[in-house]
N, C-alpha and C positions, 0 to 999 in steps of 0.2 A: 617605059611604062612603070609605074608605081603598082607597089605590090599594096593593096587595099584590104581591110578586114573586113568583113561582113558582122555586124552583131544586130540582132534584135531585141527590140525595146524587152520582150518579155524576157529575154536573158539577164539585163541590168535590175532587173527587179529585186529583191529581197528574198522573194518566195519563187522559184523555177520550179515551172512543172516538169516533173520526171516519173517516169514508171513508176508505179507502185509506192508511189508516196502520197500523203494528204496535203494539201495546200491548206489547211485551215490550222493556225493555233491555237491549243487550248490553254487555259490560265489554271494555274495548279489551283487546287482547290487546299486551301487552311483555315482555318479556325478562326474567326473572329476577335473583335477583342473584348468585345462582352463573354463569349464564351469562356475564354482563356482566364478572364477573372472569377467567373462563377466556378471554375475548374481549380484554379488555386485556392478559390475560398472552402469549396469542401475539403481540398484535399487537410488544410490548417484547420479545421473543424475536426476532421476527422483522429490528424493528430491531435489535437487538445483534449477531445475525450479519452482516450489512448492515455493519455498522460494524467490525464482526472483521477481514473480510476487504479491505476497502480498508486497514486497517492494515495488516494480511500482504502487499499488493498493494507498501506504501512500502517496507515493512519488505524486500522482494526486489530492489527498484531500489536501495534503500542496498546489498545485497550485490554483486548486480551489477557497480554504480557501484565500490566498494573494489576488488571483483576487476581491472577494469579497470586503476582506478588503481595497483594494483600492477604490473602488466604495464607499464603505462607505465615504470616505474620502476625494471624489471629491464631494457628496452630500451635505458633513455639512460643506465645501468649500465654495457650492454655494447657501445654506441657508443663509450663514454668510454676504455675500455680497448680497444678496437679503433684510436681513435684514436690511443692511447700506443703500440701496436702498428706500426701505419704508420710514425707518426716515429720509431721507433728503427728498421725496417728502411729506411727513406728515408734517415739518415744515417749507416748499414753501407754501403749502395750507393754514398752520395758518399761516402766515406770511402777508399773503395777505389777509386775512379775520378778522385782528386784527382793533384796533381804532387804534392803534400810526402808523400803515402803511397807512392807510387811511388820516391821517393829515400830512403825510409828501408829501412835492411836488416832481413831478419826473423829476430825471436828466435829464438835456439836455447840450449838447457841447456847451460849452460856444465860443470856438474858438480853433484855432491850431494856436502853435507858430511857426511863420515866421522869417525868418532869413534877 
């Protein structure tokens, strides 16, 4: 006698029914690919504006910063001439408060020439 196996067609199948399990499979569920580009495209939107506004952000310290320095620079402007200011009335004052201005006599119009 030959020793014979038994199999049934449902055994050779792919999918075997057994306890407690499901015979059905499901297909994973992912993301399209329109999705997947409308997802990238914000995500580079998002960083672009991100990145806009820290520019804008330098971009206002640079003006700031000029404005400043220009101020600076109208200041030590008008130190300098306040300076020039000082010493010529500082040496009006001695000037007049000296002994050799004291001995000299003061101008007076002698006359206009006539023609």
């Amino acid at each position: 006698m030959q020793n014979q196996t038994y199999t049934t067609r449902r055994m050779n199948t792919t999918t075997s029914f057994v306890r407690n399990r499901n015979t059905v499979r499901h297909a994973k569920k992912s993301l399209g690919s329109i999705s997947q580009i409308v997802i990238v495209s914000m995500l580079t939107l998002v960083f672009g504006l991100i990145y806009v506004a820290e520019g804008t952000k330098a971009t206002s310290f640079d003006y700031e910063i000029s404005s400043v320095e220009s101020e600076i620079s109208e200041m030590n402007a008008k130190k300098e001439d306040l300076a020039v200011e000082k010493a010529r009335l500082n040496s009006v004052a001695a000037a007049k408060s000296s002994t050799v201005a004291a001995s000299m006599e003061d101008a007076t119009v002698a006359g206009y020439a006539t023609e």
